[in-house]
C-alpha positions in Angstrom: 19.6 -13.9 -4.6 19.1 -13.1 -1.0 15.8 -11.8 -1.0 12.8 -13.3 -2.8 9.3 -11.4 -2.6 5.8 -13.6 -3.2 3.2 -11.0 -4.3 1.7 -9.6 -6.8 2.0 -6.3 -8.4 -1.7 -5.0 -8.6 -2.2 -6.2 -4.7 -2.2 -2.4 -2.7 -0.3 -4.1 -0.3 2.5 -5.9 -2.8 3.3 -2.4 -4.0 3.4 -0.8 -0.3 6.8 -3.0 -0.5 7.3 -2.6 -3.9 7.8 1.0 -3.2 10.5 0.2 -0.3 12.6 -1.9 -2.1 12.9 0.4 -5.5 13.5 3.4 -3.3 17.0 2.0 -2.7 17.3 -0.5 -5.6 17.4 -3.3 -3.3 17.9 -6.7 -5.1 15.3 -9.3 -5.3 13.8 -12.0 -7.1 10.1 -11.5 -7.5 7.6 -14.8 -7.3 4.6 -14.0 -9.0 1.5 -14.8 -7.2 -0.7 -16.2 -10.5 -1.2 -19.6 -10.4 -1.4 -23.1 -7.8 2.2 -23.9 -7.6 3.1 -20.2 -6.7 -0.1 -20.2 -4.2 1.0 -23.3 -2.4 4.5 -21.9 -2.2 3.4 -19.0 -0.2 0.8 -21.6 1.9 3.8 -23.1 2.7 5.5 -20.1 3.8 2.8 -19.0 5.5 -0.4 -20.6 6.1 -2.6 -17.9 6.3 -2.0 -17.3 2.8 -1.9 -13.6 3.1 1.1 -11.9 0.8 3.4 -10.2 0.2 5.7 -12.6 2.2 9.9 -11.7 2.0 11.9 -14.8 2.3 15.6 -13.3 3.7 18.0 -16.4 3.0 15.1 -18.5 3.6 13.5 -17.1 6.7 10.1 -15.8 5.3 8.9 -12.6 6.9 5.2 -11.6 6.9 3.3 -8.2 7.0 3.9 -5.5 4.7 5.0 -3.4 7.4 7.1 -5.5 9.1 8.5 -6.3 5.7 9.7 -2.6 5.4 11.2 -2.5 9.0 13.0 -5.9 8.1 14.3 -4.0 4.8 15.3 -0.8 7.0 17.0 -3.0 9.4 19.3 -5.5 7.5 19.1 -4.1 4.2 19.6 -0.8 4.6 19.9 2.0 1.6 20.0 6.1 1.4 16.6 6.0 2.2 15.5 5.4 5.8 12.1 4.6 6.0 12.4 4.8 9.8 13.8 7.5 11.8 16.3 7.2 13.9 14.9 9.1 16.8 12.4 6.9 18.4 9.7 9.9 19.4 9.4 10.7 15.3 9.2 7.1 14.7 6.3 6.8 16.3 4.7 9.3 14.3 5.8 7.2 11.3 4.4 4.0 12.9 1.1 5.7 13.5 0.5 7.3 10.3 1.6 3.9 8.5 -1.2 2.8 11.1 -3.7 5.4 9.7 -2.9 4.2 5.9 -3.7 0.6 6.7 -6.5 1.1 8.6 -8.4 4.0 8.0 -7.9 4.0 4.2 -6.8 1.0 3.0 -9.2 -1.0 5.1 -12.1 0.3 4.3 -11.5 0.8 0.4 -10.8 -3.0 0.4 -14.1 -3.3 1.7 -15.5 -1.8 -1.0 -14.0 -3.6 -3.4 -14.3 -6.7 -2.2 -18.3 -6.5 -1.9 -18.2 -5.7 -5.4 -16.8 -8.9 -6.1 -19.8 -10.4 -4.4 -22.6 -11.9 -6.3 -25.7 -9.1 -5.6 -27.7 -11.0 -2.9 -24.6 -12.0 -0.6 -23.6 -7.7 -0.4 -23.1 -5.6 2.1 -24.7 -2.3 1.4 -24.6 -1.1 5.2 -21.0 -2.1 5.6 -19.9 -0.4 2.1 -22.1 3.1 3.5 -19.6 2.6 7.0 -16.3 2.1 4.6 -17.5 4.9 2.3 -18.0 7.1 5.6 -14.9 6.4 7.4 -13.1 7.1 4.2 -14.6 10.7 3.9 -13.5 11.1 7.3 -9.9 9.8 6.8 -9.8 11.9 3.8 -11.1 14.9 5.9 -8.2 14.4 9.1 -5.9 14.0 6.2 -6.2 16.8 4.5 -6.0 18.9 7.1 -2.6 17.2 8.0 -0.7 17.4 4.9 -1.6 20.9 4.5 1.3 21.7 6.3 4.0 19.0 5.8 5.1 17.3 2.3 5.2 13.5 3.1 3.4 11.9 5.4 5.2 12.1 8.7 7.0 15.7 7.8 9.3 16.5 5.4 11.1 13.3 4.9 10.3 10.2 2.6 9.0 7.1 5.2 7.9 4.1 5.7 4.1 5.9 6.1 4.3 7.0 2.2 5.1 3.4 1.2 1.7 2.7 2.6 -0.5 6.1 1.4 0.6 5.4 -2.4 -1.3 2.6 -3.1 -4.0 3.4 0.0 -4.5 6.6 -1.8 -4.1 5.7 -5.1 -6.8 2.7 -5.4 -8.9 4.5 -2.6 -9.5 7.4 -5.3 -10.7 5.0 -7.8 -13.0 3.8 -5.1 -14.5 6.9 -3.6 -13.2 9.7 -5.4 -11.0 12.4 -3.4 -13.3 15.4 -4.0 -11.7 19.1 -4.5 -12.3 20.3 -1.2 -9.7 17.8 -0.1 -6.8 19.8 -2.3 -4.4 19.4 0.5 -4.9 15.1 -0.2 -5.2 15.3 -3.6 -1.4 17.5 -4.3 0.1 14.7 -1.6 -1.6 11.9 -4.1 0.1 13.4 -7.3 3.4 13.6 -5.0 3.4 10.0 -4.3 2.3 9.1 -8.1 5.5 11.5 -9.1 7.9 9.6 -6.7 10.0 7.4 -9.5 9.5 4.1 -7.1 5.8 4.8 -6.8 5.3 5.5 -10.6 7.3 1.9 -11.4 5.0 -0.2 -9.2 2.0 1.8 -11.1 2.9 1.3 -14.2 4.2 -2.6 -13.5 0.1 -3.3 -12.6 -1.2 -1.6 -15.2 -1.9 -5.3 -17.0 -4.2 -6.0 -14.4 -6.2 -2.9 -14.6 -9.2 -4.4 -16.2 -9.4 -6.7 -13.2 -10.4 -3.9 -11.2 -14.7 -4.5 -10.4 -15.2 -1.1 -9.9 -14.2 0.0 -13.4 -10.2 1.5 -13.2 -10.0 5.0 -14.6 -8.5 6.2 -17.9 -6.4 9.0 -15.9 -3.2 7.7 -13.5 
């Protein structure tokens, strides 16, 4: 096998690459990510420990996004999760940016100063995170109200990254109504048949989740 992936499938990040390599039924052995041997496989790999990490015929590549670029590049399928014309990649790149940073980032905040024991939190940093995701959710929704995927009408490398930005940021600070526009491109992504795999392949892990996981999705 080629391709081996080190992740593992309740990581938001794990199924931003998940979602790129069922989209064209790329081959690949999967290394779970669940115990020391795997860990110091991936330290090994990569010292920073961070995953998912790709090995490609033993070169390890790092970086969910970078992962999908590597997968667009020399593992190409039907679905290009980069366009060809360079002016409308960049505004793929820089709503993949967006995901990552503005939704993504500051929902892992939240979770992970749940994980905290009470007198080492961070209640000013979780107010920020919760702020900057009301205004992500705001720019957002006034985005997708006219286009169907992220970057326009065409399935990208962005919407590997929103499904799982969007989909755990909801359990963390609930898309409210007035952000319909968000909340019909959420249901899109969770209808997308790679999307819905990678959902219901974490679903074990759901009682992990500190915040409490809800019954619905």
């Amino acid at each position: 096998m080629a391709l081996t992936l080190y992740a593992h499938p309740f990581s938001s990040y794990c199924q931003k690459v998940l979602v790129a390599l069922y989209e064209n039924d790329t081959p690949f052995a999967f290394r779970m990510l669940d115990g020391e041997e795997a860990m110091t496989e991936l330290a090994a790999l990569w010292p920073i420990k961070r995953f998912p990490v790709l090995v490609d015929e033993g070169r390890p590549v790092m970086e969910a996004t970078v992962i999908i670029e590597h997968l667009d590049l020399y593992h190409p399928g039907p679905v290009r999760f980069l366009p060809a014309d360079p002016r409308v990649a960049l505004d793929v790149r820089a709503m993949d940016r967006f995901f990552d940073n503005y939704v993504m980032t500051p929902q892992q905040k939240i979770v992970l100063d749940a994980l905290r024991t009470p007198d080492n939190r961070d209640p000013q940093g979780v107010a920020e995170a919760r702020a900057m995701l009301e205004t992500a959710y705001l720019w957002l929704d006034g985005v997708m109200a006219t286009r169907e995927w992220a970057a326009g009408d065409t399935f990208s490398l962005a919407d590997c990254g929103a499904a799982p930005a969007l989909f755990y940021a909801d359990w963390t600070h609930p898309i409210d109504p007035p952000f319909r526009h968000v909340q019909a491109y959420r249901r899109r992504l969770l209808e997308r048949p790679s999307f819905a795999r990678a959902v219901d392949e974490a679903r074990p892990w759901r009682k992990f989740f500190p915040l409490g996981a809800p019954d619905r999705d």
